[in-house]
C-alpha positions as CSV (number, residue, x, y, z in Angstrom):
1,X,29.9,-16.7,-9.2
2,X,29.4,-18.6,-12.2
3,X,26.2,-17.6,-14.4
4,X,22.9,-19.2,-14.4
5,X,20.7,-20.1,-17.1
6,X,17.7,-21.7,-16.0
7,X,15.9,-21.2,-18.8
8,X,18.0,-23.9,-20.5
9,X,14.6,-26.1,-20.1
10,X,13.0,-24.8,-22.8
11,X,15.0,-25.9,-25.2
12,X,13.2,-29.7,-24.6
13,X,10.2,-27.3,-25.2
14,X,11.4,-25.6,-28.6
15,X,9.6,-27.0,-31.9
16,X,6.8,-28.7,-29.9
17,X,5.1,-25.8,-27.9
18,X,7.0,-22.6,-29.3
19,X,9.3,-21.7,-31.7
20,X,12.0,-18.8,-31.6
21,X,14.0,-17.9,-28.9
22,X,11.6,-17.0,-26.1
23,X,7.7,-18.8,-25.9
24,X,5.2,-16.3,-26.2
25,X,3.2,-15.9,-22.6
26,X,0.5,-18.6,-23.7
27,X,2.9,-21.0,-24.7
28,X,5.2,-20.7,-21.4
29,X,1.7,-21.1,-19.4
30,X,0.7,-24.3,-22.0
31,X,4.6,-25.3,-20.8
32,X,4.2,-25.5,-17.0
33,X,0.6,-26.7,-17.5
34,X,2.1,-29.9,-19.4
35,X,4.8,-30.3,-16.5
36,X,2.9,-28.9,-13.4
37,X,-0.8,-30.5,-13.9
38,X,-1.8,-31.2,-10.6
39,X,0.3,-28.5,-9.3
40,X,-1.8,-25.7,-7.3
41,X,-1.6,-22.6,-9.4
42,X,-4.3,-19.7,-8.5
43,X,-5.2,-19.8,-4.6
44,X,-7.1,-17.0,-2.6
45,X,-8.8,-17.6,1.1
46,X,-12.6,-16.1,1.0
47,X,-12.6,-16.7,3.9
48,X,-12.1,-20.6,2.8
49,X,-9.1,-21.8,0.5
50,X,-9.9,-22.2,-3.0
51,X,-7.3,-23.1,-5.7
52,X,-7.4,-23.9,-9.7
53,X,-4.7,-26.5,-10.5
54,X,-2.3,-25.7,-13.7
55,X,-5.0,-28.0,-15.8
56,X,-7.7,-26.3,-14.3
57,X,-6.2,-23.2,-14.7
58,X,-5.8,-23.6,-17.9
59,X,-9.1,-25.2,-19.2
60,X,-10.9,-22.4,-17.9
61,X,-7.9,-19.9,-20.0
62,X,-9.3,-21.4,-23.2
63,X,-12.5,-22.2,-22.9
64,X,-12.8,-18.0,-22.3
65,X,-10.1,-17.6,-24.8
66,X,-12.2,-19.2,-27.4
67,X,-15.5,-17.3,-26.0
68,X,-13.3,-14.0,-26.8
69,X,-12.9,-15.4,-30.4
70,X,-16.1,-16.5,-31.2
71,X,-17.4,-13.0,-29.5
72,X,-15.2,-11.4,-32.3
73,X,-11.6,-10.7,-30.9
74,X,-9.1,-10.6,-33.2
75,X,-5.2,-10.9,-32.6
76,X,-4.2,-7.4,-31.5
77,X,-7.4,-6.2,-30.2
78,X,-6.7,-4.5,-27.0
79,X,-8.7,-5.7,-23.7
80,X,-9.0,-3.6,-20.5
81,X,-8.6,-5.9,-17.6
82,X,-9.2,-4.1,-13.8
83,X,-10.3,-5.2,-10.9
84,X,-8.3,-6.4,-7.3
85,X,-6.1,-8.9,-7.0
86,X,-8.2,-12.6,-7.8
87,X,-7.8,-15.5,-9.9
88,X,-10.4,-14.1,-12.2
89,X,-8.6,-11.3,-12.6
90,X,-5.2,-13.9,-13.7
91,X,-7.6,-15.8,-16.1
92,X,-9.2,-13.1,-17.6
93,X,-6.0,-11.3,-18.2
94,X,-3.9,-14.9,-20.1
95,X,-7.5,-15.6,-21.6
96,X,-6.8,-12.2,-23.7
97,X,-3.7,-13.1,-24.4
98,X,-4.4,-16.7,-25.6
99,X,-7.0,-15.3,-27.9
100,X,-4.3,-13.1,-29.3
101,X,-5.3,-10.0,-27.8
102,X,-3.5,-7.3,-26.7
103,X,-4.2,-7.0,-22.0
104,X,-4.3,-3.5,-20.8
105,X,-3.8,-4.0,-17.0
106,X,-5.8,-0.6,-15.4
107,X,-5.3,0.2,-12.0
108,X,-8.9,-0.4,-10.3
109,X,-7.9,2.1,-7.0
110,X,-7.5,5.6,-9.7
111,X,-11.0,7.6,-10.4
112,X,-13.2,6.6,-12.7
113,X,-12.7,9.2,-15.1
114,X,-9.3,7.9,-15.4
115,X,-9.9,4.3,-16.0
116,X,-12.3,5.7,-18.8
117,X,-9.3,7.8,-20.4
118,X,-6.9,4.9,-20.2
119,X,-9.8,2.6,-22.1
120,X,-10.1,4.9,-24.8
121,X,-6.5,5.8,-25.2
122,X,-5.5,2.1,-25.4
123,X,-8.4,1.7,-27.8
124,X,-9.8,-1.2,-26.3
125,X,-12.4,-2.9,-27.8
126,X,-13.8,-5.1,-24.1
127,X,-13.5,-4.9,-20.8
128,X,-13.4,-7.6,-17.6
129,X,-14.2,-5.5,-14.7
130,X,-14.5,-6.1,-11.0
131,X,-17.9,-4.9,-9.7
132,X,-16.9,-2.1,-7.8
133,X,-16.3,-0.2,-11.8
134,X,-19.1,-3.0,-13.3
135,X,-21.8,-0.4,-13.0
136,X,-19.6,2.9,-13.9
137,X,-17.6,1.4,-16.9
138,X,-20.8,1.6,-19.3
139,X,-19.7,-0.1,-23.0
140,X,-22.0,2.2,-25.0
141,X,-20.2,5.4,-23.6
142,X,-16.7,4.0,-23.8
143,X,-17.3,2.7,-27.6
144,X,-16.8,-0.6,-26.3
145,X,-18.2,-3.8,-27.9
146,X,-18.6,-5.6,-24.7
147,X,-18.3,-5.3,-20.7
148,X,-17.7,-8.7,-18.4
149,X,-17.4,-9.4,-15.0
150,X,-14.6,-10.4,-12.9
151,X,-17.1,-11.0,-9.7
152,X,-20.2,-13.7,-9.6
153,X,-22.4,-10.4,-8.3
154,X,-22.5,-9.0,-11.9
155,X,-23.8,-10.5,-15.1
156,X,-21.5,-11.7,-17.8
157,X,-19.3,-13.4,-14.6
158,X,-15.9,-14.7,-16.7
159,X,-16.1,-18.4,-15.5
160,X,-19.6,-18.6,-16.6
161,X,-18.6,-17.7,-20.3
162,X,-18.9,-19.9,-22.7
163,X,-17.8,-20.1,-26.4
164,X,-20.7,-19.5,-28.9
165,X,-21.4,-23.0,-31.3
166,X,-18.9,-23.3,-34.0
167,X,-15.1,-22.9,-33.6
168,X,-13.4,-19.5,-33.9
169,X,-10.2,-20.2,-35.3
170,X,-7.1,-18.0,-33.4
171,X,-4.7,-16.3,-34.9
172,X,-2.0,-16.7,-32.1
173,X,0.0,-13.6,-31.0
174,X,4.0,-14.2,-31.7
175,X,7.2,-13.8,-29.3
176,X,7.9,-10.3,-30.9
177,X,4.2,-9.2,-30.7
178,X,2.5,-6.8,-28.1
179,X,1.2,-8.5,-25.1
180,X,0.4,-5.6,-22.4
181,X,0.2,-1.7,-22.4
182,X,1.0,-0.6,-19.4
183,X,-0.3,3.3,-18.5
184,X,2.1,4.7,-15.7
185,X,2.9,8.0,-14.8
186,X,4.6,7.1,-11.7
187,X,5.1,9.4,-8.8
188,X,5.0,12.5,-11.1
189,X,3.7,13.0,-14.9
190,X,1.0,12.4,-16.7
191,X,0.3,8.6,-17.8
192,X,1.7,7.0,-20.8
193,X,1.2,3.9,-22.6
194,X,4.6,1.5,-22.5
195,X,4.3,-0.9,-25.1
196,X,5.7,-4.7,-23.6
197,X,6.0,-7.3,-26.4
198,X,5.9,-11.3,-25.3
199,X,9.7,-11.5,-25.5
200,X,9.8,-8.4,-23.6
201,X,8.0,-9.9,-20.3
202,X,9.5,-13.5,-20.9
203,X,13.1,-12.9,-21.5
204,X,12.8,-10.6,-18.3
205,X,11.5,-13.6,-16.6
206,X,13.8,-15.8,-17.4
207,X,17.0,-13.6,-17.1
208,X,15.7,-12.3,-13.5
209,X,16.0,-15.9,-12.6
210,X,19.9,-15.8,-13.5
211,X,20.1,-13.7,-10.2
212,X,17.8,-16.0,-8.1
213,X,16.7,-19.3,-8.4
214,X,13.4,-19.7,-8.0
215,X,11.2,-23.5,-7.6
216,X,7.9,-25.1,-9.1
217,X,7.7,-26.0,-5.1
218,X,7.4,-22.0,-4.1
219,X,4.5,-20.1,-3.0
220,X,4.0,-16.4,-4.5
221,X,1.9,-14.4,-2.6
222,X,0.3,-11.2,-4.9
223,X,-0.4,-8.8,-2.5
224,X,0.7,-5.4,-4.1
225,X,-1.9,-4.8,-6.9
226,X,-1.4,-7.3,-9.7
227,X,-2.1,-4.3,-12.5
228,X,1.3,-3.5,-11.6
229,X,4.4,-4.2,-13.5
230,X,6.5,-4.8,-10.4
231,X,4.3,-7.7,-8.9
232,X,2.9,-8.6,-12.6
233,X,6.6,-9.8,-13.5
234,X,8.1,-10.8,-10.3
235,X,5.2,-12.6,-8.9
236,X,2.5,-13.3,-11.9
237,X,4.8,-14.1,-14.7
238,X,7.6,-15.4,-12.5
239,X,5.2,-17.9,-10.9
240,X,4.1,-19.3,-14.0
241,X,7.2,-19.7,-15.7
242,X,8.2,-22.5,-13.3
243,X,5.2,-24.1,-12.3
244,X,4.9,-22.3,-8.8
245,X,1.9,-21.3,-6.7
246,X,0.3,-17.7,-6.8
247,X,-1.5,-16.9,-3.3
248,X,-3.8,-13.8,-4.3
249,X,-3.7,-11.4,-1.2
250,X,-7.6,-9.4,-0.9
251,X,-6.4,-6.4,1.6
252,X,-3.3,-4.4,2.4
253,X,-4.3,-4.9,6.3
254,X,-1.8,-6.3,8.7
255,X,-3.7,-8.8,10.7
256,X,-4.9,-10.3,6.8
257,X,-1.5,-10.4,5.4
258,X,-0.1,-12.3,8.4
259,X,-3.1,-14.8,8.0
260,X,-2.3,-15.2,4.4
261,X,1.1,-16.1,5.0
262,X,1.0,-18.4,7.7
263,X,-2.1,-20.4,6.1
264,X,-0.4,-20.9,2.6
265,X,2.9,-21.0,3.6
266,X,4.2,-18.5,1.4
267,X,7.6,-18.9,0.6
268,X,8.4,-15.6,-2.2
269,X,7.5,-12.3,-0.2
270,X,7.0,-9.4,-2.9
271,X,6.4,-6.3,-1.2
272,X,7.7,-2.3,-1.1
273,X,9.7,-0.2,1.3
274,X,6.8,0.9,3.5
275,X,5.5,-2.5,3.8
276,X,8.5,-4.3,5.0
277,X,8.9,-1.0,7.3
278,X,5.9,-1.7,9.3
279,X,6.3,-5.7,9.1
280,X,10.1,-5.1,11.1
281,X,8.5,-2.2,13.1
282,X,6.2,-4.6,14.4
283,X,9.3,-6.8,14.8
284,X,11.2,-4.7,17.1
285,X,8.3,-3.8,18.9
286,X,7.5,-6.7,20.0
287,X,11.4,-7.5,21.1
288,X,11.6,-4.3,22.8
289,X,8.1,-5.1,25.3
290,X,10.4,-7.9,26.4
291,X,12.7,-5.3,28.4
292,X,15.8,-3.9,27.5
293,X,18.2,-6.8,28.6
294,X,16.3,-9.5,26.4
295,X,16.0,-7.3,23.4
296,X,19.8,-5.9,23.7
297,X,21.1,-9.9,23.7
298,X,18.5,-10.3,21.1
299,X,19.9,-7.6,18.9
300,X,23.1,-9.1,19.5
301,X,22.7,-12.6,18.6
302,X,21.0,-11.0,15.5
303,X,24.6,-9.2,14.4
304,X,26.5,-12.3,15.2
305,X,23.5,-14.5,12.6
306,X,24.3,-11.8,10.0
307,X,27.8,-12.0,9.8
308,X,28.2,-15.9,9.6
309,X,25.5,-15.1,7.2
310,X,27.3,-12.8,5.1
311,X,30.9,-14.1,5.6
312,X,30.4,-17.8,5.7
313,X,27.1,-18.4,3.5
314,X,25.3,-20.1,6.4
315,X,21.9,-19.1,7.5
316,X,21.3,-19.5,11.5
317,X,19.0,-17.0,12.2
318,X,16.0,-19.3,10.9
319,X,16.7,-21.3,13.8
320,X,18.1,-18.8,16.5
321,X,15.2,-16.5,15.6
322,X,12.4,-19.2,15.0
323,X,10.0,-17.9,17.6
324,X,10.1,-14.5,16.4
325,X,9.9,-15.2,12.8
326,X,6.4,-17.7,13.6
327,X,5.3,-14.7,15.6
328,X,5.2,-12.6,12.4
329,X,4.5,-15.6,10.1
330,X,7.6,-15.0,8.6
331,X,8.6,-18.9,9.3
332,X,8.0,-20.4,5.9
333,X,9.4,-17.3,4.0
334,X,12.5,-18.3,1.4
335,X,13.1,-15.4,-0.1
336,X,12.0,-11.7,0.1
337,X,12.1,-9.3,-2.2
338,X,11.8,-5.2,-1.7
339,X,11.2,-3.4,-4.9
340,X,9.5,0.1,-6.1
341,X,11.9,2.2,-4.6
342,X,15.0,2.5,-2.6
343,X,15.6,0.4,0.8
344,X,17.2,1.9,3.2
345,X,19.9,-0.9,4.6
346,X,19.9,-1.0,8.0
347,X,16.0,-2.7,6.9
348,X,17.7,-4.9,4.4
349,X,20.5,-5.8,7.1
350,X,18.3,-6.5,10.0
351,X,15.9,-8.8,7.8
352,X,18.9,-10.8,7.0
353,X,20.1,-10.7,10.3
354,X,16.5,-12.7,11.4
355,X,17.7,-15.5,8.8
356,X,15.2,-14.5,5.7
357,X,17.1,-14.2,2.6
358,X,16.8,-10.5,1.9
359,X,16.8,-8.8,-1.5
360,X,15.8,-5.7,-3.5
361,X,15.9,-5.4,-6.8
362,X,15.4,-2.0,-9.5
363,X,13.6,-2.0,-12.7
364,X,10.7,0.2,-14.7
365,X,7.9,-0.2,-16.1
366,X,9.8,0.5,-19.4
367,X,12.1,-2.7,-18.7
368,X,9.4,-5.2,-18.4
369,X,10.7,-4.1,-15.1
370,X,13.5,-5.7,-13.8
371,X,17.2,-5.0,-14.8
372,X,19.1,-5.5,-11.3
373,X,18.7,-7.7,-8.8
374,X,20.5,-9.1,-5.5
375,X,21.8,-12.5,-6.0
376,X,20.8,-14.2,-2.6
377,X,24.0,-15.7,-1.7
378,X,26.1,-12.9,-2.4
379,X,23.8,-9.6,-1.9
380,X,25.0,-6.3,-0.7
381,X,22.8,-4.0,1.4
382,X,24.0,-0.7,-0.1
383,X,22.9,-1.9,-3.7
384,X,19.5,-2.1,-5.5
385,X,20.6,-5.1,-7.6
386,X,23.4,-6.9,-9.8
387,X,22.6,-6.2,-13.8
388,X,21.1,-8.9,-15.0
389,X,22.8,-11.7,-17.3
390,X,22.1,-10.6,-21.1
391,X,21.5,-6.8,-20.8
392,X,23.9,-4.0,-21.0
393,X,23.6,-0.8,-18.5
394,X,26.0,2.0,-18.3
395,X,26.2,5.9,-16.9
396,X,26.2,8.6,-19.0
397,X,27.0,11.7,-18.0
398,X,29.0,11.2,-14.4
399,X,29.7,13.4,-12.2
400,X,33.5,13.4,-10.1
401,X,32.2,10.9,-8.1
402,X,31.0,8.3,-10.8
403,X,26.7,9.1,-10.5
404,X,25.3,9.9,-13.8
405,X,21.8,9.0,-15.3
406,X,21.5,5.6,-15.9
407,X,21.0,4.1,-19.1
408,X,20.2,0.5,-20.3
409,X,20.1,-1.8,-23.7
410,X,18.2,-5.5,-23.6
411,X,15.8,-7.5,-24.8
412,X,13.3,-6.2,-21.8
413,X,13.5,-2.9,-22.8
414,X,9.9,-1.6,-24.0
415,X,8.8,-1.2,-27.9
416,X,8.4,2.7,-27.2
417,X,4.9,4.7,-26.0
418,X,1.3,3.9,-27.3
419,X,0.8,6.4,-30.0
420,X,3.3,8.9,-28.6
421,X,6.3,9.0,-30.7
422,X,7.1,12.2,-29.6
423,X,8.1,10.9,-25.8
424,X,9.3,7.7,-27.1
425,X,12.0,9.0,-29.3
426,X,12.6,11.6,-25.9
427,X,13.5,8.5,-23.8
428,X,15.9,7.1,-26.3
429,X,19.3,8.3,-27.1
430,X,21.7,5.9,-29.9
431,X,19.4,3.4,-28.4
432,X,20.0,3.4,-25.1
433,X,16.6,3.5,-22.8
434,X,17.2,7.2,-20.6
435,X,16.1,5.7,-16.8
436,X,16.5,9.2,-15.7
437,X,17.7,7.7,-12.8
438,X,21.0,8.6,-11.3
439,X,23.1,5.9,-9.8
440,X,26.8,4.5,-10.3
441,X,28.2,0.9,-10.6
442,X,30.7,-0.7,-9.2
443,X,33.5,-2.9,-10.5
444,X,31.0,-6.1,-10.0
445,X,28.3,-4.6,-12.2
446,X,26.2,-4.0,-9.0
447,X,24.1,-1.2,-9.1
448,X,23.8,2.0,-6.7
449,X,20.8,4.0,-6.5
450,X,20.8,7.9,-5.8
451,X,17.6,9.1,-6.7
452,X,15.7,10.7,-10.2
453,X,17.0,13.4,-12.1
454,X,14.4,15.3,-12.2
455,X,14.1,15.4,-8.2
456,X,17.9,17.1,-8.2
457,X,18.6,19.7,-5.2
458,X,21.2,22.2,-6.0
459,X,22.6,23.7,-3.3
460,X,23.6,27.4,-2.4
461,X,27.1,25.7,-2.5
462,X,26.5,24.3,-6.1
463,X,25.8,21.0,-4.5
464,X,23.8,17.8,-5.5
465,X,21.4,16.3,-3.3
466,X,19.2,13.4,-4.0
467,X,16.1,13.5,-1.8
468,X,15.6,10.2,-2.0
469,X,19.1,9.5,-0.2
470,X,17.5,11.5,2.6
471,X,13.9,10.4,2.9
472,X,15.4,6.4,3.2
473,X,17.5,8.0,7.0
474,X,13.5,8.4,8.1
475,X,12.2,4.8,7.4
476,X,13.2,3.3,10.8
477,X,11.4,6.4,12.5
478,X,7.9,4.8,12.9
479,X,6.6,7.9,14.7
480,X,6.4,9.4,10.8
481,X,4.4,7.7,8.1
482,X,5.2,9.6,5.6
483,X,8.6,11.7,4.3
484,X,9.0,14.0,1.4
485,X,12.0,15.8,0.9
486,X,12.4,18.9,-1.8
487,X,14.3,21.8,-2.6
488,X,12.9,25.3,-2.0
489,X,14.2,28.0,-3.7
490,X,17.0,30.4,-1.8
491,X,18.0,32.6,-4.2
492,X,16.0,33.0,-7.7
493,X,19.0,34.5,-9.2
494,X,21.9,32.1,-8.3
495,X,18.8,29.5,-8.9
496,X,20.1,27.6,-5.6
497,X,18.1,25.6,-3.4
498,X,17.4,24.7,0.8
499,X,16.3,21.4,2.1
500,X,12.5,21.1,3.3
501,X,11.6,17.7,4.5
502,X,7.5,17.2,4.6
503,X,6.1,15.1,7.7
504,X,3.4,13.2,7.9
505,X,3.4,11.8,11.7
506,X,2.0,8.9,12.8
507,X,-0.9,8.8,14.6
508,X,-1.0,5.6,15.7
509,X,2.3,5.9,17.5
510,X,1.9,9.3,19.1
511,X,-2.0,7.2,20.4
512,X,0.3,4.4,21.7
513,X,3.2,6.6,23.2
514,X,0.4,8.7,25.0
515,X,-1.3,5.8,25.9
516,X,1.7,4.3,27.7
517,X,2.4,7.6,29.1
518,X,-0.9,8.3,30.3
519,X,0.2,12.1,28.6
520,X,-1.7,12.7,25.2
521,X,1.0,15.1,23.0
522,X,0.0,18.3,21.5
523,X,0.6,19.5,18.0
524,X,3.3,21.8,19.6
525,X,4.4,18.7,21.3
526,X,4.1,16.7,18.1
527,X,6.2,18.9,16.1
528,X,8.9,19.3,18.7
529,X,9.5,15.6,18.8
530,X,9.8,15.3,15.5
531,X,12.4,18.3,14.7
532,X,14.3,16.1,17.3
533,X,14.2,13.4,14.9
534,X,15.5,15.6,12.0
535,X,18.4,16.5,14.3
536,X,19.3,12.6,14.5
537,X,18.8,12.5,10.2
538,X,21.1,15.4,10.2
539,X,23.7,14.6,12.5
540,X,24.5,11.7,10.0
541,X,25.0,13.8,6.6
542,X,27.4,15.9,5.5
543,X,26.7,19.6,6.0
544,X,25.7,20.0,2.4
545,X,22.6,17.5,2.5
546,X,21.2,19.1,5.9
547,X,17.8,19.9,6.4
548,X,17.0,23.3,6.8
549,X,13.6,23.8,6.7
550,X,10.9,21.5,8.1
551,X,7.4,21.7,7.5
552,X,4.8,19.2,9.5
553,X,1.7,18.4,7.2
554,X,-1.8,18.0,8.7
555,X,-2.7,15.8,6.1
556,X,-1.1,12.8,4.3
557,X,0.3,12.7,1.3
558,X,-1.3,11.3,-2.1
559,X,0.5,8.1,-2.9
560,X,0.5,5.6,-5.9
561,X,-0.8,1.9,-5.3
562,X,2.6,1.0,-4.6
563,X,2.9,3.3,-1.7
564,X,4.9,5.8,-2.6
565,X,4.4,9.1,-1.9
566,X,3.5,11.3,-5.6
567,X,5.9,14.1,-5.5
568,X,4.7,18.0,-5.9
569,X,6.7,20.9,-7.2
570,X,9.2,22.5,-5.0
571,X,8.5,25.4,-3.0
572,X,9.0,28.9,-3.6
């Protein structure tokens, strides 16, 4: 496959809007603005559509940009931004960057005591806050010089701001500047501050896009919170880099989503594991009420759609499958794109199987985040992504079978930790960024996830296990919602481990099961069912990756904003 470069555009751009070899994030916005005027650019249904074109979009950037200036922010001031998903939210966050300011995208979903730590360890100087915080985030007891508002509720709403008489001149941030810090912990740790220049988030961009071509013509829909690296690159920034539309999603609710995406006729999914999980669950639920003999030829014509899919690069499920892709408002989907955390295939399969163009890609917050992605014409299931064009990746390390901890080198890899340089030089060795990943490539440079380092089983056998290779055989089970496999400890002096898998059934199904049954299951009954489905998960491993313990949890399982589950220490 010969290699893309679709950023080759800018080069009509370099010397008028930016110089350098990457535009800073201003100037690629000032770029589609000038080719994409009319073009819609910031769109959310409340209830009613409302959309800022690229020229409105950006008239209200500046015109806040230059309040922000003449309210006495100077180029690397940082700027809290937190709220949910919104156009506000978009302006308020390029309107810091356009004055030259440094964004620091917060998470509105944690506490409030820890958006108040993550203002004052970035140092930020003002705030835009949605107006669920407005009230809690006080300025005088965060040492801030001002608070404003990304809802019309609150005073000091961020389309009503207007520059103070006499022009603040800006001292524009450049392409190796900071442009975000972004606090993550994760699933486990505490948070850190990775420092993402301009060139950082815009060569990932662009070099992403040597993977997947992407249109000024698309529709983006932001549904996973926007604070996010995941869906701030691969949906924000990716959107904006060509021109295309940005579809804000307000609720992680079913019935909404599939109103979203039949109204705007999204075409660029961006979701995570669990939320394509529950889309095909609903899928195959609905095929299966159509009795066995319609859903077993259904399932059929779906394996024959796949492999003239995958062997002949033709696409017939959009047509064979039409009235079940409408049904789930999956019609006017192009591309979609799983990310966050490992896929298990038989998901990735069966969605290309239905004719929608399939992928799942692997980054980190540390990478701007993407480094691999699945080309869409030439994707395989097993793999989180081919490396993209321009970076280097390698495994250090490796074990017999080729997995080591992955490392990478590129121009998306982050400028270190915000005042930490103790964990910054920890996550470096000769240069190379530690994932602390383990994986393995193949000859093709596509990448192969196994799971985190730092999640390692050792068997009594002197085994490795990768938990996260296990808890992807439970994702079609939709009688659990949630699956968290660990090592607990066997023998403290040989320091070898057992397998416990954590469940977190599903209430809804065991409601609907009953309910078709007319038989409502105990927690005896509960638990027996699912050991059964452990027997299934381990009948496919090898001996050494078996389950051995099982533990059913009464309550869920804390998760980040990206639904995964946080992990706690092993047992004892």
């Amino acid at each position: 496959m010969a290699e893309r470069t679709p950023w080759k555009f800018l080069d009509d751009y370099r010397g008028k809007y930016f110089s350098g070899e990457w535009p800073t994030l201003p100037e690629l916005f000032r770029i589609s603005a000038s080719r994409y005027p009319d073009r819609a650019c910031f769109t959310v249904y409340e209830p009613d559509r409302v959309t800022l074109t690229y020229a409105e979009a950006l008239a209200r950037i500046e015109r806040l940009a230059a309040f922000l200036a003449s309210e006495g922010v100077r180029k690397g001031d940082k700027i809290t931004v937190t709220g949910k998903n919104s156009p506000e939210w978009a302006v308020a966050y390029l309107a810091a960057l356009f004055a030259g300011a440094v964004v620091v995208p917060v998470d509105y979903q944690i506490k409030i005591e820890e958006i108040q730590a993550i203002v004052k360890a970035s140092d930020s100087v003002a705030a835009f806050v949605d107006e669920e915080k407005y009230d809690a985030l006080d300025p005088a007891k965060l040492g801030l010089r001002a608070r404003w508002s990304l809802s019309r509720k609150k005073a000091g709403y961020c389309y009503d701001l207007e520059p103070k008489a006499g022009a603040t001149a800006i001292d524009p941030a450049k392409e190796a500047d900071l442009a975000a810090i972004m606090f993550t912990s994760g699933t486990t740790g505490t948070p850190k501050g990775v420092m993402l220049s301009h060139s950082n988030l815009v060569s990932d961009c662009f070099l992403a896009q040597g993977n997947m071509t992407i249109y000024h013509t698309d529709v983006f829909y932001a549904l996973l919170p926007i604070h996010h690296s995941y869906t701030m690159l691969a949906v924000f920034i990716e959107a904006i880099s060509v021109g295309a539309e940005i579809v804000f999603g307000q609720r992680l609710v079913t019935k909404a989503i599939l109103k979203d995406l039949k109204e705007a006729k999204v075409t660029m999914f961006l979701g995570v594991p669990l939320l394509f999980n529950k889309v095909l669950d609903g899928i195959m639920k609905g095929l299966k009420d159509k009795g066995a003999l319609v859903y077993g030829l259904i399932r059929f014509l779906m394996v024959v759609s796949g492999f003239i899919k995958k062997v002949f690069k033709v696409n017939p499920g959009k047509k064979m499958f039409g009235a079940v892709l409408d049904k789930a408002s999956l019609r006017t989907i192009r591309i979609c794109i799983s990310g966050g955390g490992p896929l298990a295939p038989s998901v990735f399969k069966m969605y290309n199987e239905l004719g929608i163009d399939f992928v799942q890609g692997y980054g980190l917050t540390e990478t701007s985040p993407i480094i691999a992605l699945n080309p869409t014409e030439a994707y395989i299931e097993t793999s989180v992504g081919k490396v993209l064009p321009g970076m280097e990746m390698k495994i250090i390390d490796p074990e017999a079978d080729g997995r080591g901890e992955i490392v990478v080198k590129g121009p998306m890899v982050m400028r270190g930790y915000y005042k930490n340089e103790e964990a910054t030089r920890e996550s470096f060795r000769d240069g190379w960024l530690l994932t602390g990943d383990i994986g393995y490539l193949d000859q093709a440079n596509y990448l192969y996830l196994t799971g985190r380092a730092k999640n390692l089983i050792v068997t009594e056998g002197g085994k490795n296990v990768y938990p996260e290779e296990i808890e992807n055989r439970f994702q079609l089970f939709s009688e659990i919602e949630q699956v968290l496999v660990r090592g607990y400890q066997l023998d403290k002096k040989q320091k070898s481990e057992g397998i416990e898998a954590c469940l977190y059934p599903s209430k809804d199904w065991f409601d609907q099961s009953a309910a078709k049954t007319g038989k409502a299951y105990s927690a005896d009954a509960i638990e027996d069912h699912l050991r059964k489905v452990v027997d299934q998960v381990n009948a496919g491993m090898l001996p050494y990756q078996r389950i051995n313990k099982v533990t059913i949890l009464s309550e869920p399982l804390e998760m980040t904003t990206t639904k995964k589950v946080k992990r706690f220490v092993a047992a004892v």
